[in-house]
mmJSON file of the N, C-alpha and C atoms, coordinates in Angstrom:
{"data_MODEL":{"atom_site":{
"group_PDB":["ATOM","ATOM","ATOM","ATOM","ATOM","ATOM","ATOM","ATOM","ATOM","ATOM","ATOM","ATOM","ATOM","ATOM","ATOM","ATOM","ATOM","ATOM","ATOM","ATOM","ATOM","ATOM","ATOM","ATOM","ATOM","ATOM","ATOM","ATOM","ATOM","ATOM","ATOM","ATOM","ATOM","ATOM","ATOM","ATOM","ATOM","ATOM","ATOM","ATOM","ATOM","ATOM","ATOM","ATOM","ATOM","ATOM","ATOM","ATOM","ATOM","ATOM","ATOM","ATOM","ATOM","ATOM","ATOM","ATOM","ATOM","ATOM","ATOM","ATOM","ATOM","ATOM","ATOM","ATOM","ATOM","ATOM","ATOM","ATOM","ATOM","ATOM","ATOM","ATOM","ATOM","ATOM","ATOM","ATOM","ATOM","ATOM","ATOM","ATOM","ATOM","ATOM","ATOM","ATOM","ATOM","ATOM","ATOM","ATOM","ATOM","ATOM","ATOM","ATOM","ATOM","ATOM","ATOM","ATOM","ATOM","ATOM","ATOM","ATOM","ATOM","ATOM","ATOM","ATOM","ATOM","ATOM","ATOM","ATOM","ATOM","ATOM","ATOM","ATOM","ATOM","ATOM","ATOM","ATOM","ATOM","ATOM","ATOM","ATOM","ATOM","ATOM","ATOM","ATOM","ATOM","ATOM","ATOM","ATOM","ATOM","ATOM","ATOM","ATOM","ATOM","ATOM","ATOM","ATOM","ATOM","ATOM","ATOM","ATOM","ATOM","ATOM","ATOM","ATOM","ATOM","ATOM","ATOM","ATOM","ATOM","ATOM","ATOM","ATOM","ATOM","ATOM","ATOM","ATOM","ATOM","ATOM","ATOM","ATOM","ATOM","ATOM","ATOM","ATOM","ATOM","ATOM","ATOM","ATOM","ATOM","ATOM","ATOM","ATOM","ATOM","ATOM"],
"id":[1,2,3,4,5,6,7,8,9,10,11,12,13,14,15,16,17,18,19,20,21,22,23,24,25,26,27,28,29,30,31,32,33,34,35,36,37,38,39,40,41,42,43,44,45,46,47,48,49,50,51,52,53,54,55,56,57,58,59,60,61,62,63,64,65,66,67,68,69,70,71,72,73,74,75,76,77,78,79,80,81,82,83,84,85,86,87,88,89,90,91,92,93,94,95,96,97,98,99,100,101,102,103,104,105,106,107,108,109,110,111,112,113,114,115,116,117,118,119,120,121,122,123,124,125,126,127,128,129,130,131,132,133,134,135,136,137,138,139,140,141,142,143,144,145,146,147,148,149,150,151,152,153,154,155,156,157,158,159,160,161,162,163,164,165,166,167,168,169,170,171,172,173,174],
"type_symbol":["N","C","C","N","C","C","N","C","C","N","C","C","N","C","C","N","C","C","N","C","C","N","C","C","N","C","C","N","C","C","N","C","C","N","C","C","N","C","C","N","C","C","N","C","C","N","C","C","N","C","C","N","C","C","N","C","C","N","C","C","N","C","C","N","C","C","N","C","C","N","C","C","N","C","C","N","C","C","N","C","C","N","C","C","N","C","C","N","C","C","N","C","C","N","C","C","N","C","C","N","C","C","N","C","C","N","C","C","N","C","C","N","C","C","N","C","C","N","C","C","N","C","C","N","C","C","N","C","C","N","C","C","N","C","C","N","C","C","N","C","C","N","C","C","N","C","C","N","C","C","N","C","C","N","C","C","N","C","C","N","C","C","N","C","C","N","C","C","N","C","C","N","C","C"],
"label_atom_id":["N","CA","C","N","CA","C","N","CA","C","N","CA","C","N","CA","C","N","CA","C","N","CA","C","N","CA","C","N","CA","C","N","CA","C","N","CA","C","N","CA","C","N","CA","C","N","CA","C","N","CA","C","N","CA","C","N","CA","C","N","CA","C","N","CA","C","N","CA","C","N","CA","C","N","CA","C","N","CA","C","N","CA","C","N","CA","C","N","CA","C","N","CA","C","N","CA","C","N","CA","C","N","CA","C","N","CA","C","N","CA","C","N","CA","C","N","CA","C","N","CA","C","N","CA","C","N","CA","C","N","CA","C","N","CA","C","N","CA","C","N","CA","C","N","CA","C","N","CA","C","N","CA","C","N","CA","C","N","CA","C","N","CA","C","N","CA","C","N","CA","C","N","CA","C","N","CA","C","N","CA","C","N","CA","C","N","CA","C","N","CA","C","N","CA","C","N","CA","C","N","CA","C"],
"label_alt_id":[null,null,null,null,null,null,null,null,null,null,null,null,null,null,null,null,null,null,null,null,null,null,null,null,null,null,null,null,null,null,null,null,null,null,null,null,null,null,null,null,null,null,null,null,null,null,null,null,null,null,null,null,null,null,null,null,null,null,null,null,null,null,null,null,null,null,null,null,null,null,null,null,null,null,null,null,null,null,null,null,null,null,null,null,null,null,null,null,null,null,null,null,null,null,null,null,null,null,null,null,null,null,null,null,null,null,null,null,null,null,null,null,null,null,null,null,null,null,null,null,null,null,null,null,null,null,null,null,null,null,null,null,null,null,null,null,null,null,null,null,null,null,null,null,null,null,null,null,null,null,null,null,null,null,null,null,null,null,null,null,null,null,null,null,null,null,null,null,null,null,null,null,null,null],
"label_comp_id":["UNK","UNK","UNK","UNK","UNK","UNK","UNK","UNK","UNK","UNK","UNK","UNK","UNK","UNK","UNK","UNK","UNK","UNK","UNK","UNK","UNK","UNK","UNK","UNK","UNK","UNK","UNK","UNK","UNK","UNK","UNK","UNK","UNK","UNK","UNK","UNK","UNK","UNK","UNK","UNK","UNK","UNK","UNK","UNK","UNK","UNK","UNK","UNK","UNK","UNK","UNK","UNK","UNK","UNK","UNK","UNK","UNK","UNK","UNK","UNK","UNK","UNK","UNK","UNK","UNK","UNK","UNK","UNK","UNK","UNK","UNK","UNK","UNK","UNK","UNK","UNK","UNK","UNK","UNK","UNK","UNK","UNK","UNK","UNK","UNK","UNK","UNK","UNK","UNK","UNK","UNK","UNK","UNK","UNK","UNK","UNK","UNK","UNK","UNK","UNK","UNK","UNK","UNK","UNK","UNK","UNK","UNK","UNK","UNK","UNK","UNK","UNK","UNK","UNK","UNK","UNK","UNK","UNK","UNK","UNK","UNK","UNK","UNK","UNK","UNK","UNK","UNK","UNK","UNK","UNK","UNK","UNK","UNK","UNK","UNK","UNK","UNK","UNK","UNK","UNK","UNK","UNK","UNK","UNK","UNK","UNK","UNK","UNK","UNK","UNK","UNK","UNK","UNK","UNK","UNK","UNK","UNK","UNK","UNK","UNK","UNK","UNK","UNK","UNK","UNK","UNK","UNK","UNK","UNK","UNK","UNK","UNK","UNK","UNK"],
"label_asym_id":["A","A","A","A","A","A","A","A","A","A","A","A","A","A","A","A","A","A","A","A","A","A","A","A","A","A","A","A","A","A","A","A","A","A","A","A","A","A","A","A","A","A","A","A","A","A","A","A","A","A","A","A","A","A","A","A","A","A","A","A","A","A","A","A","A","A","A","A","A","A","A","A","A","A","A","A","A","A","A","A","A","A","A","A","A","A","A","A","A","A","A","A","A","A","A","A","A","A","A","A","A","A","A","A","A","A","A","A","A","A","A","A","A","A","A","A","A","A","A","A","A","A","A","A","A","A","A","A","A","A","A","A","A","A","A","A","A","A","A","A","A","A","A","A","A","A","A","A","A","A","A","A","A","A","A","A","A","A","A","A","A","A","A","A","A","A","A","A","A","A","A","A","A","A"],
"label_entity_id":["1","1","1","1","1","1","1","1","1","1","1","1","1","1","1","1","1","1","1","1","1","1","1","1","1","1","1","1","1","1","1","1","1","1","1","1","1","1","1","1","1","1","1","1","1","1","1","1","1","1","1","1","1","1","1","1","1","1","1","1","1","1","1","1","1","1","1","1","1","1","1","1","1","1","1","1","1","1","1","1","1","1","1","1","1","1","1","1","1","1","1","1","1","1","1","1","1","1","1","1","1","1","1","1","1","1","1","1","1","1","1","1","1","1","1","1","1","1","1","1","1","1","1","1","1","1","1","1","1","1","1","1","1","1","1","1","1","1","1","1","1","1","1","1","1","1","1","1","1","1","1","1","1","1","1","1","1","1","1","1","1","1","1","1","1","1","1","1","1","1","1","1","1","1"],
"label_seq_id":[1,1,1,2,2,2,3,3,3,4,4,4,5,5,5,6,6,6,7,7,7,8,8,8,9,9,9,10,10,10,11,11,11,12,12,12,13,13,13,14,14,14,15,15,15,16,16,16,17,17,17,18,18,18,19,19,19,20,20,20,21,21,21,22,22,22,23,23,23,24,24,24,25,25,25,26,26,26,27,27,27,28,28,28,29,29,29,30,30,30,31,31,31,32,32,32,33,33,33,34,34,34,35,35,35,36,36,36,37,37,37,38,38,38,39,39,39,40,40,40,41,41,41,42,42,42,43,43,43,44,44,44,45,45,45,46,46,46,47,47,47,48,48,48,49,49,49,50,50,50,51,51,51,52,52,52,53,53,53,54,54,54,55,55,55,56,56,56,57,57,57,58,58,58],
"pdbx_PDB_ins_code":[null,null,null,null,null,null,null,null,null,null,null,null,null,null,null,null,null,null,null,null,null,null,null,null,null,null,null,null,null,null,null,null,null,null,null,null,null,null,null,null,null,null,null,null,null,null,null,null,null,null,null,null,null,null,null,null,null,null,null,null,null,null,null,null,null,null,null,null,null,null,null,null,null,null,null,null,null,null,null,null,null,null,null,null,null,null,null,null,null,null,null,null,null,null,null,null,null,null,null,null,null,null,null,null,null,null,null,null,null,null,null,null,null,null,null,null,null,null,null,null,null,null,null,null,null,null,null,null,null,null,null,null,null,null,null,null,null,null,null,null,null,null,null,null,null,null,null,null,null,null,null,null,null,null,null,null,null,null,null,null,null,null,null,null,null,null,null,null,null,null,null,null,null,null],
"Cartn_x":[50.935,51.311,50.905,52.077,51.546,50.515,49.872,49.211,49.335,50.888,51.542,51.42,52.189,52.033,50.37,49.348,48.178,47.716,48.102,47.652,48.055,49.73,50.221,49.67,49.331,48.715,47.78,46.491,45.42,45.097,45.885,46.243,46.898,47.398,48.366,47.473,46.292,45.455,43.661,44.008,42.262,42.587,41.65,41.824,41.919,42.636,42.135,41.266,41.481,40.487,40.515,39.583,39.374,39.677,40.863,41.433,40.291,38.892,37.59,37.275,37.272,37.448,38.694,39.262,40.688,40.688,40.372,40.086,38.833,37.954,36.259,36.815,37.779,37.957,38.972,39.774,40.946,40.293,38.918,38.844,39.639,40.246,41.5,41.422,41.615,42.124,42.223,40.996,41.232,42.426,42.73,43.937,44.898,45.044,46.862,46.401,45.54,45.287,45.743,45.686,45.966,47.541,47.998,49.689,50.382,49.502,50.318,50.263,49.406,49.399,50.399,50.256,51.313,52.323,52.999,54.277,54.26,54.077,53.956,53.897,52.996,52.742,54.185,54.991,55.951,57.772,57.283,58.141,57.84,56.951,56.513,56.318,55.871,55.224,53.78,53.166,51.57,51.504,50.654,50.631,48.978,48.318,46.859,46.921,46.194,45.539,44.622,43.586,42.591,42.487,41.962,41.602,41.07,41.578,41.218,40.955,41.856,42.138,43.648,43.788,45.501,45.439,46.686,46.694,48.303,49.093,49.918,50.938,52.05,53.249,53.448,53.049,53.598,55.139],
"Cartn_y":[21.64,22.35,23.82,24.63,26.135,26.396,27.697,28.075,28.281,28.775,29.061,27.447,26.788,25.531,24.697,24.89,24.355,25.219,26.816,27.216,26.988,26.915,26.311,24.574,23.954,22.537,23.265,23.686,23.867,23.944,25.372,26.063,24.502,23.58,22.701,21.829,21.722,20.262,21.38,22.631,22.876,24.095,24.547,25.242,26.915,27.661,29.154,29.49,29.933,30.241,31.933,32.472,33.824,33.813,34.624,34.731,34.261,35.041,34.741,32.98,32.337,31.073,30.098,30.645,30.25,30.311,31.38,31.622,30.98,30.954,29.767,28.369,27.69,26.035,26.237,26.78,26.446,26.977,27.695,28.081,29.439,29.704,30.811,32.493,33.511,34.569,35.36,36.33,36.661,37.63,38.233,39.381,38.383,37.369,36.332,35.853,35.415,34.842,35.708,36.495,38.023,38.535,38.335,38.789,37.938,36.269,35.197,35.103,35.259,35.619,36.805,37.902,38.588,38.617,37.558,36.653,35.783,35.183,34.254,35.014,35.491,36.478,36.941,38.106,38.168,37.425,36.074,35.226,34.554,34.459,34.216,32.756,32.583,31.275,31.023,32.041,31.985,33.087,33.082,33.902,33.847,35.176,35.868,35.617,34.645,34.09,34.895,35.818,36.627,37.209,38.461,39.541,38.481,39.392,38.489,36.565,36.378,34.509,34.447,33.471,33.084,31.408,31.077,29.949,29.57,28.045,27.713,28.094,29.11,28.969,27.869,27.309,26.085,26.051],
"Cartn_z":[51.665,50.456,50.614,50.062,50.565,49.509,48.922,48.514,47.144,46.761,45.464,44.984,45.865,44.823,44.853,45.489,45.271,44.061,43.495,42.37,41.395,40.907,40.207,39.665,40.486,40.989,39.663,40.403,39.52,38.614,38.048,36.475,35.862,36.564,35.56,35.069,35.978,35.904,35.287,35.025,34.536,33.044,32.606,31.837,32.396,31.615,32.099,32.902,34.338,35.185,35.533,35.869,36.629,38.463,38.716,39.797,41.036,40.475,42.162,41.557,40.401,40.584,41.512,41.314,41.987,43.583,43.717,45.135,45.492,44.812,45.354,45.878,44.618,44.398,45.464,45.941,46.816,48.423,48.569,49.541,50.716,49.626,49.842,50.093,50.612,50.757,49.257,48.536,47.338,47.273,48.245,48.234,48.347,49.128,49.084,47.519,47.094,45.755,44.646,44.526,43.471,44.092,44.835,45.582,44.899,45.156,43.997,43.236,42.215,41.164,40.085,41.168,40.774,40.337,41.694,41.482,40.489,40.0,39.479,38.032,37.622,36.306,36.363,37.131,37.03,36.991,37.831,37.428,36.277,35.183,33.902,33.926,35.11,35.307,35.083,35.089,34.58,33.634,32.394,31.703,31.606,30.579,30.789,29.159,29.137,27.44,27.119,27.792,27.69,28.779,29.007,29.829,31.298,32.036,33.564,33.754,33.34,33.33,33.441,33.745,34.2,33.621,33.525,32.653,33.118,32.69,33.265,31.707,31.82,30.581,30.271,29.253,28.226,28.059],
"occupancy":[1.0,1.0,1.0,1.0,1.0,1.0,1.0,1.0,1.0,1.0,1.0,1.0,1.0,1.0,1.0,1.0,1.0,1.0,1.0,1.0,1.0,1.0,1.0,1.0,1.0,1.0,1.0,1.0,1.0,1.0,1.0,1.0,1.0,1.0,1.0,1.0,1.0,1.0,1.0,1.0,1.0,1.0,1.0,1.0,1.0,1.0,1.0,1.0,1.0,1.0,1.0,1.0,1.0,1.0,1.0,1.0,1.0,1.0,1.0,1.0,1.0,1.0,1.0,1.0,1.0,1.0,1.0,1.0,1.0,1.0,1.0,1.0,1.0,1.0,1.0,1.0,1.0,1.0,1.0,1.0,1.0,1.0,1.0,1.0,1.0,1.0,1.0,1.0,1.0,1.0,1.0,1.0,1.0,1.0,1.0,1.0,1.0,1.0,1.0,1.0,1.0,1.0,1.0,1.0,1.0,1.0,1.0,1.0,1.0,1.0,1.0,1.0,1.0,1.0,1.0,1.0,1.0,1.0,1.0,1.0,1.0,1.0,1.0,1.0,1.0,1.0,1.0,1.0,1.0,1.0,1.0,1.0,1.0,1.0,1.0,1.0,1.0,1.0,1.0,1.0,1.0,1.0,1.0,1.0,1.0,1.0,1.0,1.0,1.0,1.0,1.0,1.0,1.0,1.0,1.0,1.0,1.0,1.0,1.0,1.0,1.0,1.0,1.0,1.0,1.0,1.0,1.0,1.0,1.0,1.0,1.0,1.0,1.0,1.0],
"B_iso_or_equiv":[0.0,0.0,0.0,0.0,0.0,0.0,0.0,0.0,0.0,0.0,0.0,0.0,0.0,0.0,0.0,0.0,0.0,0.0,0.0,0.0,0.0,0.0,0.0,0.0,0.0,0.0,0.0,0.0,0.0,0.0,0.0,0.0,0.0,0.0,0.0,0.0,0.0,0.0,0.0,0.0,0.0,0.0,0.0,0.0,0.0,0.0,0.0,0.0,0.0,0.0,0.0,0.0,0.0,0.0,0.0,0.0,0.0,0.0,0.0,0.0,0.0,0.0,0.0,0.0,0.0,0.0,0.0,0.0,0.0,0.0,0.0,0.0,0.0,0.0,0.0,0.0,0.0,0.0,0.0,0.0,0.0,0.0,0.0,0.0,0.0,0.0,0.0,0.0,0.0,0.0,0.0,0.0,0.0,0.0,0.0,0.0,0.0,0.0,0.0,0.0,0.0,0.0,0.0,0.0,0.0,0.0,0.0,0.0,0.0,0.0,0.0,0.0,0.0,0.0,0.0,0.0,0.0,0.0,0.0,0.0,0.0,0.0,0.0,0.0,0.0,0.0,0.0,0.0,0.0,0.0,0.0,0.0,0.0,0.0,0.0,0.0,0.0,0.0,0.0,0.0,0.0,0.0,0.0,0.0,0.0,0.0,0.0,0.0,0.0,0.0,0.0,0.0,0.0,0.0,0.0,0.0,0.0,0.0,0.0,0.0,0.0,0.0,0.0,0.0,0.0,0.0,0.0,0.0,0.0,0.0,0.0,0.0,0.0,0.0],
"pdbx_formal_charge":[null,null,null,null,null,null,null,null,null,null,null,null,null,null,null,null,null,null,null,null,null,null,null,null,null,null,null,null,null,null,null,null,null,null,null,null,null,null,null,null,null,null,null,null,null,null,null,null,null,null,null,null,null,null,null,null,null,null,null,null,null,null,null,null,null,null,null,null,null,null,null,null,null,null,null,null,null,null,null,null,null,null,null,null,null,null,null,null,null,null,null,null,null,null,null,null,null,null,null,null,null,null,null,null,null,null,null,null,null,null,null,null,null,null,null,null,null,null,null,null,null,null,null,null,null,null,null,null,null,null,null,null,null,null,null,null,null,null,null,null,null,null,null,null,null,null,null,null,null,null,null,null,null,null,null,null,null,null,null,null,null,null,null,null,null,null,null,null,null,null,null,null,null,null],
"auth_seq_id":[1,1,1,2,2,2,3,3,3,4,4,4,5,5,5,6,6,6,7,7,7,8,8,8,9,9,9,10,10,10,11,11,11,12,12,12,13,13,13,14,14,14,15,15,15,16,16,16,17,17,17,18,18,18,19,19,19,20,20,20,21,21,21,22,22,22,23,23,23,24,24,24,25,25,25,26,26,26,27,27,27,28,28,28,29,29,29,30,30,30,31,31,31,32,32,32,33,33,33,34,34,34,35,35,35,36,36,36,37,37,37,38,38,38,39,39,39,40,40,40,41,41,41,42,42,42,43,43,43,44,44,44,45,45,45,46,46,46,47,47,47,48,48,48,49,49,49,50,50,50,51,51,51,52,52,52,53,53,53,54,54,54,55,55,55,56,56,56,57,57,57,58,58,58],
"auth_comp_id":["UNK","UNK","UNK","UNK","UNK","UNK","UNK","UNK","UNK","UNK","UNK","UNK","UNK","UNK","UNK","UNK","UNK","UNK","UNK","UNK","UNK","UNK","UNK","UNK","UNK","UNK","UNK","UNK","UNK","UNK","UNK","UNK","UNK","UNK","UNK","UNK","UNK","UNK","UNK","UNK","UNK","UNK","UNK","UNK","UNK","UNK","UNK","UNK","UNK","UNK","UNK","UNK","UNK","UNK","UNK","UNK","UNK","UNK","UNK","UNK","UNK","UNK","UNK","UNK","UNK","UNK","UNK","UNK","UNK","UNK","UNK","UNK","UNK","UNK","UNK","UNK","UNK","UNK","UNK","UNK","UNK","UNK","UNK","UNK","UNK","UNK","UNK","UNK","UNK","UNK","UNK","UNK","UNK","UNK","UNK","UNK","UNK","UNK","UNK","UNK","UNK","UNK","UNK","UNK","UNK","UNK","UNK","UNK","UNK","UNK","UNK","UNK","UNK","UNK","UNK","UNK","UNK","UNK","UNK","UNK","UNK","UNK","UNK","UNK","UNK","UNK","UNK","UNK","UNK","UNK","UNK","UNK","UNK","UNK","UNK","UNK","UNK","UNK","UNK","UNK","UNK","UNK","UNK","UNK","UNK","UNK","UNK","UNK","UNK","UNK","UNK","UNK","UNK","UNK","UNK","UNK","UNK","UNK","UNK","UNK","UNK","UNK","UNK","UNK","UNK","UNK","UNK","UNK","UNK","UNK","UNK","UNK","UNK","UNK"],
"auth_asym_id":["A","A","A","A","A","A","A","A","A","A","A","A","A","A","A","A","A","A","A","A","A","A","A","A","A","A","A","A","A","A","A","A","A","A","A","A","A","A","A","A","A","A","A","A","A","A","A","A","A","A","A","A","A","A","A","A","A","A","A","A","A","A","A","A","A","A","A","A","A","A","A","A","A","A","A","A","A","A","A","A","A","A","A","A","A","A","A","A","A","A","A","A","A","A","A","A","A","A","A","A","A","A","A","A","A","A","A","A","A","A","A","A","A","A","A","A","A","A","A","A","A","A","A","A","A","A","A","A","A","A","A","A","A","A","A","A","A","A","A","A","A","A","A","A","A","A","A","A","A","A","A","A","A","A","A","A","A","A","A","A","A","A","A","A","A","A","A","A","A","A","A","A","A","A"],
"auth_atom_id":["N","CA","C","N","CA","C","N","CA","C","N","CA","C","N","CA","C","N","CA","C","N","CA","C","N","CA","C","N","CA","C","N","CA","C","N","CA","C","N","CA","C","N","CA","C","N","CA","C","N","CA","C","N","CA","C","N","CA","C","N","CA","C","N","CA","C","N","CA","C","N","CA","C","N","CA","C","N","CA","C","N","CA","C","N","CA","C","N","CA","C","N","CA","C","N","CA","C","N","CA","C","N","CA","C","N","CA","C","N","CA","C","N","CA","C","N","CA","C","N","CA","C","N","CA","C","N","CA","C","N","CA","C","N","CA","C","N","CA","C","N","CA","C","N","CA","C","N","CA","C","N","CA","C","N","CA","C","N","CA","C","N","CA","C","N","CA","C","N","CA","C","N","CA","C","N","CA","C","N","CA","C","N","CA","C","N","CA","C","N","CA","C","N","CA","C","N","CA","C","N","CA","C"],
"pdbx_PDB_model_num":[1,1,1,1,1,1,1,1,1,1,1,1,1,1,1,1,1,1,1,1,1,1,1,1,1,1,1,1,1,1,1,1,1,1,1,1,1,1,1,1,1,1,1,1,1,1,1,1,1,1,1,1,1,1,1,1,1,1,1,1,1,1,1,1,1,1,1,1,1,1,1,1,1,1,1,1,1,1,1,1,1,1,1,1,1,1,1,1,1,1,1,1,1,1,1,1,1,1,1,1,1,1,1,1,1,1,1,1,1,1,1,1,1,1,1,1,1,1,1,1,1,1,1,1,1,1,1,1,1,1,1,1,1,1,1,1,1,1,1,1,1,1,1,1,1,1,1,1,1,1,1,1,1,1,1,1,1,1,1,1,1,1,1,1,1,1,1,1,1,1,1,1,1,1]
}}}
C-alpha cells in the first residue's frame, strides 16, 4: 500500500491527528507526509477541523 492510501487508512480509522503524529505512527518521511497532505487537502479529501490537525471529509 502506497503511502497516500496508508494515510487516508488512518485519518479514516483515528481521530484528528497533527501531521508529526502521522508521520511517527506510519514511520514515514515528514516532508512526503506534508506533500500528501497537501494533495489531499487540495483534492478536499482531508479537511483541518482546527489549526494544524487533518481529519478525513465526512
Amino acid at each position: 500500500m502506497d503511502l497516500k492510501n496508508q494515510i487516508i487508512k488512518l485519518l479514516t480509522e483515528s481521530e484528528p491527528l497533527r501531521s508529526g503524529k502521522i508521520t511517527e505512527i506510519l514511520d514515514a518521511d515528514r516532508k512526503e507526509v506534508d506533500k500528501i497532505l497537501k494533495e489531499l487537502k487540495k483534492e478536499e479529501i482531508v479537511i483541518s477541523p482546527k489549526r494544524c490537525f487533518v481529519s478525513i471529509k465526512k
